[in-house]
C-alpha positions as CSV (number, residue, x, y, z in Angstrom):
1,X,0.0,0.0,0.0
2,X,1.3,3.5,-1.2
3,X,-0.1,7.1,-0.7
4,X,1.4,9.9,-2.7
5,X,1.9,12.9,-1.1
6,X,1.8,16.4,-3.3
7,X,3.0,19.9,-2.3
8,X,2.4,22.4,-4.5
9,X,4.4,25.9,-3.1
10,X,4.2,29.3,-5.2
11,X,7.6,28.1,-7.1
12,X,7.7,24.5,-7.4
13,X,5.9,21.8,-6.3
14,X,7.2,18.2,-5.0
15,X,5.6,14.8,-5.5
16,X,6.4,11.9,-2.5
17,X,5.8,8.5,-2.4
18,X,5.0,6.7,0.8
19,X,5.1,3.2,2.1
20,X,2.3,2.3,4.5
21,X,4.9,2.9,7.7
22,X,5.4,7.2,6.2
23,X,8.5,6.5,5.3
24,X,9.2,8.4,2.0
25,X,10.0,5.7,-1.4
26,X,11.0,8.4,-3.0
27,X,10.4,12.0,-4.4
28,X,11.3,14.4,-6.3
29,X,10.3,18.3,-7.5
30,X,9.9,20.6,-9.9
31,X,10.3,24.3,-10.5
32,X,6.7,25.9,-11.4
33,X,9.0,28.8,-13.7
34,X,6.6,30.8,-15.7
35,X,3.9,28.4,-15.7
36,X,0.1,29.8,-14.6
37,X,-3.3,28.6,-14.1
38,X,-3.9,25.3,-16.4
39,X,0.3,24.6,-17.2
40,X,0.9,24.5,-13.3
41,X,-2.6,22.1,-13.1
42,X,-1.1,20.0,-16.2
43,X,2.2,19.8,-14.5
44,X,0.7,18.4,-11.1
45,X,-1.8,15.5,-13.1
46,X,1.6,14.6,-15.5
47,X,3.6,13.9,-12.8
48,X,0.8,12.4,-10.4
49,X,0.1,9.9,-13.2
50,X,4.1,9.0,-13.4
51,X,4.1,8.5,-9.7
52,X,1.0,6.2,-9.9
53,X,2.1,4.5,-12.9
54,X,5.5,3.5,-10.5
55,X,4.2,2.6,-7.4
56,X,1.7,-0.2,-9.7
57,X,4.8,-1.2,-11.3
58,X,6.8,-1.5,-8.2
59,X,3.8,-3.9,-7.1
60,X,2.6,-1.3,-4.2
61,X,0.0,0.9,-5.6
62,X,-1.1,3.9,-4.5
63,X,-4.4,4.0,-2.4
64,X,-4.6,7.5,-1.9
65,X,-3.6,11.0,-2.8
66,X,-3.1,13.8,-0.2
67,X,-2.3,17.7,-1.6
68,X,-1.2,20.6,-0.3
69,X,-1.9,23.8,-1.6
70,X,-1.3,27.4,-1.3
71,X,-4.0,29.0,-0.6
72,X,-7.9,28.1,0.3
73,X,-9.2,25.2,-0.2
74,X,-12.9,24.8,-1.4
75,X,-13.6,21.2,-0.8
76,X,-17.0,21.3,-1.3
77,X,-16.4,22.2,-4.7
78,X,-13.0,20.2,-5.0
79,X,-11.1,24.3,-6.5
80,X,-8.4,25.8,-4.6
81,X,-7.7,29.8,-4.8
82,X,-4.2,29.9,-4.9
83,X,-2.9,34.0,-5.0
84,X,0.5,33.2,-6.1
85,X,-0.1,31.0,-9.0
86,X,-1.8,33.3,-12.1
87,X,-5.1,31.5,-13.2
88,X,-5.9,30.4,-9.8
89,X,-8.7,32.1,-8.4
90,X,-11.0,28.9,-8.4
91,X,-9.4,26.6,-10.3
92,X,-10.7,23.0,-10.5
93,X,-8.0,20.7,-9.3
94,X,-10.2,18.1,-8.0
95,X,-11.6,17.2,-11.8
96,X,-8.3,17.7,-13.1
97,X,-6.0,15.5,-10.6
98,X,-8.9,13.0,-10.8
99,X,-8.9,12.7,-14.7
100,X,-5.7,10.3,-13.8
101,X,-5.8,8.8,-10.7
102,X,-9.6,7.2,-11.9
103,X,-10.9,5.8,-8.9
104,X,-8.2,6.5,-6.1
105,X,-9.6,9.2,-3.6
106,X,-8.0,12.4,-3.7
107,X,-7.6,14.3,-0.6
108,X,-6.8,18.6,-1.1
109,X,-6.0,20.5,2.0
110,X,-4.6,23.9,2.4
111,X,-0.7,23.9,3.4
112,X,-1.1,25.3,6.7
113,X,-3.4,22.1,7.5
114,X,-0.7,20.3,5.9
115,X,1.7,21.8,8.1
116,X,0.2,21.2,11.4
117,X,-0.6,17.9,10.0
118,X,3.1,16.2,8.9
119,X,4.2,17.7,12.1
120,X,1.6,15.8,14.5
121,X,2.7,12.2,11.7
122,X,6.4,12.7,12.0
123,X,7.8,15.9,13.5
124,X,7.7,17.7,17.2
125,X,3.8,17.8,17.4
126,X,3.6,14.1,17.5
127,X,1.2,12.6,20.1
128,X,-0.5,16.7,20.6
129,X,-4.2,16.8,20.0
130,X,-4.0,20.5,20.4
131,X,-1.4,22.4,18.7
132,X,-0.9,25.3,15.9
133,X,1.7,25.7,13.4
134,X,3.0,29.4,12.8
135,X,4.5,29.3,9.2
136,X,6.0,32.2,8.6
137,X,7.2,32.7,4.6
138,X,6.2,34.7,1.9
139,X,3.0,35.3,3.9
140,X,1.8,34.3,7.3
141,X,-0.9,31.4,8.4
142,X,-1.6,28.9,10.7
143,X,-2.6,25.2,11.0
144,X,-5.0,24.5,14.0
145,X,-5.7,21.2,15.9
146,X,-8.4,21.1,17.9
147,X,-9.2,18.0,20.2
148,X,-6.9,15.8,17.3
149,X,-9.1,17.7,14.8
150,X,-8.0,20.1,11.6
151,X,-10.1,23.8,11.9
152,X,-11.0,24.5,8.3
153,X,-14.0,27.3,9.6
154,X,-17.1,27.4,8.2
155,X,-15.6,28.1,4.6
156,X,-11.9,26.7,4.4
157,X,-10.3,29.7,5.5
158,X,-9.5,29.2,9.1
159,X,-6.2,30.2,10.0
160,X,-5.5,33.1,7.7
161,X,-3.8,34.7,10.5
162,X,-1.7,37.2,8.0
163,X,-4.9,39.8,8.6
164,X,-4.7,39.4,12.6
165,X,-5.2,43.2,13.8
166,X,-2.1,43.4,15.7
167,X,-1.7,47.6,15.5
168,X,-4.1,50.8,14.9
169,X,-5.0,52.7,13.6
170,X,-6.2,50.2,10.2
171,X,-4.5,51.5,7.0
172,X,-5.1,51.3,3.6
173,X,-2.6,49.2,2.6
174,X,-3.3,46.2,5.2
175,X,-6.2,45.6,3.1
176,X,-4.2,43.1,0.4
177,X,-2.5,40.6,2.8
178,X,-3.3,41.7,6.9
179,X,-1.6,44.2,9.1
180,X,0.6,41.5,10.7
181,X,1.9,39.6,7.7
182,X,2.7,43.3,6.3
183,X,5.2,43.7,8.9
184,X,6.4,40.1,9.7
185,X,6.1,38.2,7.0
186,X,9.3,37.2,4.6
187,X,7.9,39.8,2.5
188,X,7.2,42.1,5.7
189,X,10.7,42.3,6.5
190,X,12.1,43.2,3.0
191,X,9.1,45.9,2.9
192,X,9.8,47.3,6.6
193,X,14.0,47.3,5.0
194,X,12.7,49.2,2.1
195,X,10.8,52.0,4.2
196,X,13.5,52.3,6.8
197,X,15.9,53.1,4.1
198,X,13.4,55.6,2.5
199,X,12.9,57.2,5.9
200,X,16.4,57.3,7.2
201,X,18.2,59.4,4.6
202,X,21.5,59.2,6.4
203,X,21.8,55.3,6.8
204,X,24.7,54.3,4.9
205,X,24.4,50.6,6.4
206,X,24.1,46.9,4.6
207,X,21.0,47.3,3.7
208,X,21.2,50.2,1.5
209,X,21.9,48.9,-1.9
210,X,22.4,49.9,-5.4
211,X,19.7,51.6,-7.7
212,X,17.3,48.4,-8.8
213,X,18.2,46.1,-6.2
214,X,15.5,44.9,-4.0
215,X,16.4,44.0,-0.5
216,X,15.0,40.7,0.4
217,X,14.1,39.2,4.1
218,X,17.4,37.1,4.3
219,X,19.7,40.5,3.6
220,X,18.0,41.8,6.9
221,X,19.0,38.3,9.1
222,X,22.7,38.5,7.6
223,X,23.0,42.1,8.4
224,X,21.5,41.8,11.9
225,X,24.7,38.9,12.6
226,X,27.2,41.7,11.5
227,X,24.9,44.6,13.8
228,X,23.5,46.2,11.4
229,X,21.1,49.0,13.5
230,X,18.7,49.2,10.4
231,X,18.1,44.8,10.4
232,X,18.3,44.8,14.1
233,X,15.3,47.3,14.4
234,X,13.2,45.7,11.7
235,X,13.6,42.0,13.0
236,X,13.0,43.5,16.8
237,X,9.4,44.7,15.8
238,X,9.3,41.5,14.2
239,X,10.0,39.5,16.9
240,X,7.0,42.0,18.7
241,X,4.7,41.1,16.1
242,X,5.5,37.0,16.2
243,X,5.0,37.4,20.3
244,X,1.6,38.9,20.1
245,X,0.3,36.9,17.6
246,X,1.4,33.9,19.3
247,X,-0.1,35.3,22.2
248,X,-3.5,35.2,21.0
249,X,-3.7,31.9,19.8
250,X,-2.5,30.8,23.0
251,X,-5.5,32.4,24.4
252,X,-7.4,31.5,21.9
253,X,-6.9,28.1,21.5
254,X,-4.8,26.8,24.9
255,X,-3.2,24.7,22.8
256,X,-0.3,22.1,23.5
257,X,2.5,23.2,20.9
258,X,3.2,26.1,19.0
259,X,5.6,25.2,16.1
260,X,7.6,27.5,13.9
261,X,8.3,27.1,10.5
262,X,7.8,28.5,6.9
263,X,11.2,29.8,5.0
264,X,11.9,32.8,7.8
265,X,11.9,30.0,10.6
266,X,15.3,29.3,9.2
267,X,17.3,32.0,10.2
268,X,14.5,33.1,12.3
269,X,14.7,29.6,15.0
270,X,17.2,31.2,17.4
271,X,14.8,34.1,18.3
272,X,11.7,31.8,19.6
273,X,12.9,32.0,23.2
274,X,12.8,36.1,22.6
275,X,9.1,35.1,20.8
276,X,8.3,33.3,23.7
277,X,9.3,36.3,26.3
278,X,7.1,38.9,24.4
279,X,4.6,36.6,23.9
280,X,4.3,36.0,27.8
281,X,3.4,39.8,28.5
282,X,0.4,39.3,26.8
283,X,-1.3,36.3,26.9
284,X,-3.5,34.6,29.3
285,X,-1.5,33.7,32.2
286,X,-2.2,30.2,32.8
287,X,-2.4,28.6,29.2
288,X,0.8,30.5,28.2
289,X,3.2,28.4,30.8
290,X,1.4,25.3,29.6
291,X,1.9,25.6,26.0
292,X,5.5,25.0,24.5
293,X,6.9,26.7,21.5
294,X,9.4,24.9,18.9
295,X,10.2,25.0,15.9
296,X,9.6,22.8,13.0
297,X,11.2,19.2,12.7
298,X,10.1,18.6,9.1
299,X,11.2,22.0,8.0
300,X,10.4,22.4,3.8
301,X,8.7,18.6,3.9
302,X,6.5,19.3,6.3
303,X,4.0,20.2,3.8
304,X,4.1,16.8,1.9
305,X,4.3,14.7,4.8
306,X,1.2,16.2,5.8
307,X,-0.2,15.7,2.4
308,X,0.6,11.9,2.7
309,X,-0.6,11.8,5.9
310,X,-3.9,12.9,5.0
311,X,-4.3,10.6,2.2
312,X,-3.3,7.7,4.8
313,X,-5.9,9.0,7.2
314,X,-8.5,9.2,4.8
315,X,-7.5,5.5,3.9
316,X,-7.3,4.2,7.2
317,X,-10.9,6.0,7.9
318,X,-12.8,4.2,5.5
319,X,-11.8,0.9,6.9
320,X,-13.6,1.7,10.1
């Protein structure tokens, strides 16, 4: 028995096949480049049908299909909205991934589910029924257990914790992706680099670069090593932001764990005990010296171990 695992990022997307114990067979992945809407969607069933066409050779067929995606998805109607990918507002990957696995059930979650999901299977929220994973990248969300169980919401959009009002007054430009993923997210950082510079006339410091070049959210981290006052500003407030949000869903949710990951946890893991400090002047006293903050185990894979887990669950949920 094989599951294959999918996980489908905003710049490539990796296929995994599992044994029935999780252990990964084998994988591999492949760079989305310029591809949008139905070329990323052809990419994903090409490949999927590879995968499948293996495991039946190897004699271990695959039972199940699990998928992460970017974004929301509609499992009712079996799209996904996925704001990175062009073409993806609603686009129909349920029919599509379908046309070539035939009969084997096809599971699509979003990749913060994913998240919180290969890291209860096989990283450091194993044996929690309670616990959220903070993935911090390009933007900002969460994956929520609750009593063992995922929180989708009423609409699949649970956990879209990028537009948690962390500051006032509200301004305009929150509006496109939150007020807390503006200032903390990968892209947070390289925007909060880019204003400081614009405001600061006289800094002369790493992160002022030549005409054209854009600063990204790993300049700041290597400039904040060598003590750069700019990158040690920006990724203080950052740190603020990470501790109240964090402090919330503590309250929130009294949860077990609180794991870390996305591309910015990374060069980001060595400031969770400064995380944890901010986040203790503001959440509810009790629940916040109950809950433990770490960061992820799986790292980039957590995403596809999640998606292989949930094809297994599904499997092993039908047998009951």
């Amino acid at each position: 028995m094989a599951f294959l695992g999918i996980d489908l990022g905003g710049t490539k997307v990796t296929f995994a096949l599992f044994n029935h114990e999780g252990n990964i067979r084998s994988r591999e992945t492949f760079a989305l480049d310029d591809r949008r809407g139905p070329e990323v969607g052809k990419l994903i069933t090409v490949n999927a049908a590879v995968k499948k066409a293996v495991a039946e050779d190897e004699g271990d067929p695959v039972e199940a299909v699990g998928i992460s995606v970017p974004g929301i998805s509609r499992r009712e109607r079996g799209t996904v909205w996925a704001p990175n990918i062009p073409g993806w507002d609603d686009f129909p990957l349920l029919r599509e991934v379908t046309t070539v696995t035939s009969e084997i059930p096809v599971i699509i979650e979003s990749d913060r589910s994913c998240y919180i999901s290969g890291e209860i299977w096989k990283g450091n929220a194993r044996g929690c029924r309670d616990a959220i994973y903070l993935a911090v990248g390009t933007g900002i969300g969460a994956g929520i257990t609750i009593n063992g169980e995922l929180l989708r919401g009423s609409h699949d959009i649970a956990g879209a914790i990028g537009w948690m009002a962390l500051s006032m007054p509200f301004r305009s430009k929150y509006a496109f992706c939150g007020n807390f993923e503006y200032y903390a997210s990968g892209e947070g950082i390289a925007r909060q680099a880019a204003e400081y510079i614009e405001r600061n006339e006289k800094y002369q410091g790493e992160l002022r670069k030549s005409s054209g070049e854009k600063v990204t959210s790993q300049d700041v981290f290597a400039a904040r090593a060598r003590g750069d006052i700019a990158a040690i500003t920006i990724i203080d407030s950052a740190v603020e932001y990470w501790g109240m949000a964090a402090a919330n869903l503590v309250s929130l949710f009294n949860p077990e764990k609180i794991i870390f990951g996305g591309g910015v946890f990374g060069p980001a893991i060595e400031l969770i005990p400064a995380i944890r400090q901010e986040a203790e002047k503001w959440a509810q006293p009790i629940s916040i010296k109950q809950v433990s903050f770490e960061p992820s185990a799986l790292a980039g894979d957590a995403g596809v171990y999640g998606a292989g887990f949930l094809a297994m669950k599904h499997i092993s949920q039908q047998g009951k």
